[in-house]
N, C-alpha and C positions, 0 to 999 in steps of 0.2 A: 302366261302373262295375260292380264285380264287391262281393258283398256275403258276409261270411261270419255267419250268424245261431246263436247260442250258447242254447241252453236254449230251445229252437223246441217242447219239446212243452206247455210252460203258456200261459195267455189269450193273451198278448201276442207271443208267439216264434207260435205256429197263425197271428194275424191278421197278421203280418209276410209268412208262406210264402203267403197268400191275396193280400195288397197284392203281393208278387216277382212272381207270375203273373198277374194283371191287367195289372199295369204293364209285363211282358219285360224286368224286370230279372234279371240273373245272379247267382245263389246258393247257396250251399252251407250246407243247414243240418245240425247237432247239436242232440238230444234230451239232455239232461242224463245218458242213461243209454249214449249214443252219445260223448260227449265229457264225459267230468269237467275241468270247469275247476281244482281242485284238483289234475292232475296236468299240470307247466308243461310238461313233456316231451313229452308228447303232444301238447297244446294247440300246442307252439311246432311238430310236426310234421307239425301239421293246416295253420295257418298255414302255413306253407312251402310245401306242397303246390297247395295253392288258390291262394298269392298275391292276396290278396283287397285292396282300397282299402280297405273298411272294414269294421271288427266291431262287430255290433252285439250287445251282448250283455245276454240276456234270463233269463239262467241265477241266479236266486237263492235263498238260504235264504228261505221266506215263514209258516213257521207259527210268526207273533205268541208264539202262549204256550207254546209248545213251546220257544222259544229261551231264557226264562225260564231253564233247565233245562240247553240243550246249546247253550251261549254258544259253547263250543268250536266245533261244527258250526256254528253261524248265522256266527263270525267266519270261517270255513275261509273257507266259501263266499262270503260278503260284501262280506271284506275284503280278508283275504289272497291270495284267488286273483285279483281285483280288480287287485291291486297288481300282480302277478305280469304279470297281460294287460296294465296300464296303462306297463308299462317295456317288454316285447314290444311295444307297436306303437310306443312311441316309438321302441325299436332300427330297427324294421324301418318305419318312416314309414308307418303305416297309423292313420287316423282310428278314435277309440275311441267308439262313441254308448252310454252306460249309464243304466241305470235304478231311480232311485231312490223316494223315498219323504216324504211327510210328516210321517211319525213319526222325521224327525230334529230337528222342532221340539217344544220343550216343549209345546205346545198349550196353555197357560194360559188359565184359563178369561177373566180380565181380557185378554186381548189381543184377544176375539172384540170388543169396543169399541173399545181401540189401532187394532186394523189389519182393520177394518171389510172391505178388498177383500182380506186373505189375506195372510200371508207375502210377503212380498216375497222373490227369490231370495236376496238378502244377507245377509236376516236370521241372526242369532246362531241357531248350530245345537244345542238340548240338550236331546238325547233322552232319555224318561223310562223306556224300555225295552230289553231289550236286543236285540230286534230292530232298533230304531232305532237303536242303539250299534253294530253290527253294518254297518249301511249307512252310517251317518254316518263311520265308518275306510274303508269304499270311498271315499265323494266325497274324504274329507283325500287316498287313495293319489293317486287319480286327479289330484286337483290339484297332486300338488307332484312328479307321474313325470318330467313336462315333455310328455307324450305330448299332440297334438290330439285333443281330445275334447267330446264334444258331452254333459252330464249335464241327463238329464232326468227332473224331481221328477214325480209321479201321486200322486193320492188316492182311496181308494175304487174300487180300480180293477174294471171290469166290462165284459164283451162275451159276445160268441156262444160263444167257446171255452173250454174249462178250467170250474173253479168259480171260483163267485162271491155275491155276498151278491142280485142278483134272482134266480140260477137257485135259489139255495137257498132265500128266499118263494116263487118259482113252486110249489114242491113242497111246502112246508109247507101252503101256502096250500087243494093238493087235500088234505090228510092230515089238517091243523085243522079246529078251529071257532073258534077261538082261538087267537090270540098277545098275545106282552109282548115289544114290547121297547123298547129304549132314547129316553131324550128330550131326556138330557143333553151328547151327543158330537153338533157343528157342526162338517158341513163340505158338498163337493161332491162326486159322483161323475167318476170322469173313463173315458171308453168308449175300448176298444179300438182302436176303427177311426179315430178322431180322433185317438191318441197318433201312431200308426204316419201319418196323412195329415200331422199337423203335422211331424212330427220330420223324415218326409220332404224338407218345405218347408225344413226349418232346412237340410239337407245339400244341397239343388241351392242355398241360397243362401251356402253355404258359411261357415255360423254354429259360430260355436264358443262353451262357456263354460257355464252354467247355465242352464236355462227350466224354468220350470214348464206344462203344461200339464191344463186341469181343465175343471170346466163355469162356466156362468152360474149362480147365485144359492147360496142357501146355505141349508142343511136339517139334520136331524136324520136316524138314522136312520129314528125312527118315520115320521116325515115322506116318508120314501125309499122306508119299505113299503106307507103307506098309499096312493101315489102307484101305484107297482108293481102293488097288488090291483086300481084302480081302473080303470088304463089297462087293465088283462089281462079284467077281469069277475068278477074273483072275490071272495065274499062273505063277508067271513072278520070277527070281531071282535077288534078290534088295540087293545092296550090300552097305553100310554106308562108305562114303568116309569126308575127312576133308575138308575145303575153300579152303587151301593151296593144295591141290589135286586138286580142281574145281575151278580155276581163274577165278574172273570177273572183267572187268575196275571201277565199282564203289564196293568201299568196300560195303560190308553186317554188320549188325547189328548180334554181337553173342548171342545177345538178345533184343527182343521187344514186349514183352509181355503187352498188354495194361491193367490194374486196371479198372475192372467195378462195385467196391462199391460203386459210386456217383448217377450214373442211376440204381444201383438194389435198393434205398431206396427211388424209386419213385415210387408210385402205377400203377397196370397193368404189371410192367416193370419184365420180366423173361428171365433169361441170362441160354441159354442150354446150355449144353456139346458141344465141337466139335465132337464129334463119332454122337452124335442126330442131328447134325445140318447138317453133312456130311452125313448122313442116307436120311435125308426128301432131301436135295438137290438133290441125287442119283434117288430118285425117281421121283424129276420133270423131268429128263434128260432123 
């Protein structure tokens, strides 16, 4: 199996290149600044070259309120180049594993009662942002290229590489004596190193289609920080403030909790806690 990994320098593409060499799987990765997936020409030249079974690609627009602003850029990259990969590998019969997001659901705050376990993959998709507008025209491309492809939803996502919302408490945490933040946005963190073990699982089982994968139980942020300080030792006073307290240019989801009953009734497949998941991460760091 020959892998070709697309936008390998953010959280997720770093633990992809760490999982290829443990494992001795074969790989050929691109850094977004190595391969613009925006130019299909290139892209289709890299492909050819490699001849790769499949691309996993890790390559996307991610700053939330920045896209508010440069819909253009967050769709470049998104969507449209998305679309672009997702008819390349159907031409050239190579499997497409992509990565999506939770903020292509409304998040309504009434739905955190409706749908108690999260999202379900099917759920009706309507993003309140335009980041999530952004990724939500990727999964449509992808669905209707014809291409094989494996799409998989993350929430909260965090691990050892890139930024993330514990490296950024870790740091606040020495530099405060104090924080505020939020008490009204439910959902679960989903780590790095679990995306990249499950998804793996999906491709030697040869799964195709949507999954979600995420942790066990369901929090707040504060709840995520307080959690963070506590397992680290750090002494910090965190105070639970509301959205309407903490303004940001693209709304937030009052819930995004992703459903992982579809990938837990696949063999191998074990969905941990986020305190366990947030625990082992602590300690690769």
């Amino acid at each position: 199996m020959k892998i070709l990994i697309t936008g390998s320098g953010g959280q997720l593409g770093q633990q992809w290149i760490d999982f290829c060499k443990e494992e001795s799987i074969h790989f050929k990765s691109y850094r977004s600044t190595e391969l613009d997936i925006t130019d299909p020409k290139k892209v289709l030249r890299e492909i050819q070259s490699y001849n790769p079974d499949i691309i996993i690609n890790c390559a996307a627009y991610t700053k939330v309120d920045n896209a508010e602003e440069e819909k253009k850029n967050a769709q470049s990259v998104n969507a449209t180049a998305v679309h672009d990969l997702a008819l390349l590998c159907k031409k050239l019969d190579i499997k497409l594993v992509h990565f999506s997001t939770d903020y292509v659901f409304a998040g309504e705050e009434e739905d955190r009662s409706k749908l108690p376990d999260g999202y379900p993959e099917v759920h009706t998709r309507n993003p309140i942002n335009e980041y999530g507008y952004s990724k939500y025209l990727g999964e449509k491309a992808i669905e209707e290229s014809g291409c094989e492809y494996l799409l998989i939803r993350v929430s909260w996502l965090c691990g050892k590489h890139g930024q993330n919302f514990v490296k950024t408490m870790l740091r606040l945490g020495k530099e405060k004596e104090n924080l505020s933040i939020v008490n009204d946005q439910f959902g679960s963190p989903t780590f790095t190193d679990q995306v990249v073990e499950l998804t793996h699982i999906l491709i030697q089982n040869k799964e195709t289609g949507a999954f979600h994968i995420s942790s066990e139980g369901l929090i707040s942020w504060y709840d995520f920080a307080k959690e963070i300080f506590n397992q680290s030792g750090i002494r910090i006073d965190v105070k639970p403030v509301t959205s309407d307290e903490y303004p940001t240019k693209a709304k937030r989801p009052s819930f995004s909790k992703l459903s992982t009953q579809k990938i837990s009734n696949i063999d191998g497949v074990n969905i941990i806690h986020w305190k366990e998941g947030l625990q082992k991460m602590l300690n690769q760091l």
